[in-house]
N, C-alpha and C positions, 0 to 999 in steps of 0.2 A: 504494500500500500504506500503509497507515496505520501513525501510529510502533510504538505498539503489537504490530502484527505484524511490524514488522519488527525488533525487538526480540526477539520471541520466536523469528524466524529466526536472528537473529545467538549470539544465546545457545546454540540447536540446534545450531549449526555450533560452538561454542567448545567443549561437549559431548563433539560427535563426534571431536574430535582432543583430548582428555581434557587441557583448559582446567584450571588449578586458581583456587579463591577469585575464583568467576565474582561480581562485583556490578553491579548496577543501580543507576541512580541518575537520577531523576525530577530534572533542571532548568527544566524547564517555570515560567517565573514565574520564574526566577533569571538566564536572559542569554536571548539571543534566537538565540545562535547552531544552540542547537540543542533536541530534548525532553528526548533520553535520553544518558546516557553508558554505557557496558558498558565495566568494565574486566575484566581475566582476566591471570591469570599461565601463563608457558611454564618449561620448566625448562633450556632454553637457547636458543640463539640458531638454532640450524634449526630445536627447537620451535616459539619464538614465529614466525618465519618460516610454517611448514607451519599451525599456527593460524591468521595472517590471512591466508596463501592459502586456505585452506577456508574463511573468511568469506564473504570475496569471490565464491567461485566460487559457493556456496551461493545467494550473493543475486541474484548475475547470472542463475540459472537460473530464478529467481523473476520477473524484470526490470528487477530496480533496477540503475539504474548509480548505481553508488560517483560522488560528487562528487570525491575523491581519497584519497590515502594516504602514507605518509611512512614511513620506517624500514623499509622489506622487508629492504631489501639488509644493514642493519649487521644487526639480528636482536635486539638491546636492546632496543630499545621502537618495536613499529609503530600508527600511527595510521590510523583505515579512516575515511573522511568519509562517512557512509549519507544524508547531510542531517538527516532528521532524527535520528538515530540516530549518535554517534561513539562507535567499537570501539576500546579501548587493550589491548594483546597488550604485556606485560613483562615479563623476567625478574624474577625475585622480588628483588632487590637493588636495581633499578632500581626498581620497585614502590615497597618500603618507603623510595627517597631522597627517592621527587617525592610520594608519597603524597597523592594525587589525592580521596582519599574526606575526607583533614581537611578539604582545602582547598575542599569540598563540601559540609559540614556542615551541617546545618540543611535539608540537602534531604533530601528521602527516598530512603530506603537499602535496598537491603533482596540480599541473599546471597543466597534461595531463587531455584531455578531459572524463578521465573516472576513475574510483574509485580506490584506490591503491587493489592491490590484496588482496582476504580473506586468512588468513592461516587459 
């Protein structure tokens, strides 16, 4: 699956268990670990839980296996590994400490539910 689409999966699935301040963020050309990052906020901690479990499962039905994931269990901030694609699931507190999108700057941004355009 291409990051792309699976971007637009993972985003579907943040959606569907009503994700808030879903962003995307193009690192491609900024580290190699990965293309995309997808961050989203839960409003608590079985939120954010139930959110990166419908990732997950969303993407598995597709056929990706998750490379791994991190933080299910506390429910503060869960990490989902897509390869190319990492899903950050946080409580909004947590969100605003580590605040992932400054420390991202200069890459493209973009909050609409779908990919910024390809040139």
């Amino acid at each position: 699956m291409q990051s792309e689409e699976l971007v637009k999966l993972a985003v579907a699935a943040l959606e569907d268990i009503k994700a808030a301040e879903i962003t995307t963020i193009d690192v491609r050309g900024k580290t190699s670990v990965t293309d995309y990052m997808v961050i989203a906020s839960g409003t608590s901690s079985r939120h954010v839980k139930s959110i990166a479990d419908n990732v997950l499962e969303k993407v598995k039905e597709q056929g990706v296996r998750p490379l791994g994931s991190e933080g299910l269990d506390g429910g503060e901030w869960a990490l989902l590994d897509l390869g190319d694609v990492v899903v950050h699931v946080m409580q909004v507190a947590t969100r605003q400490f580590y605040d992932l999108e400054r420390l991202w700057q200069g890459a493209e941004q973009s909050r609409a539910h779908h990919l910024p355009e390809q040139e």
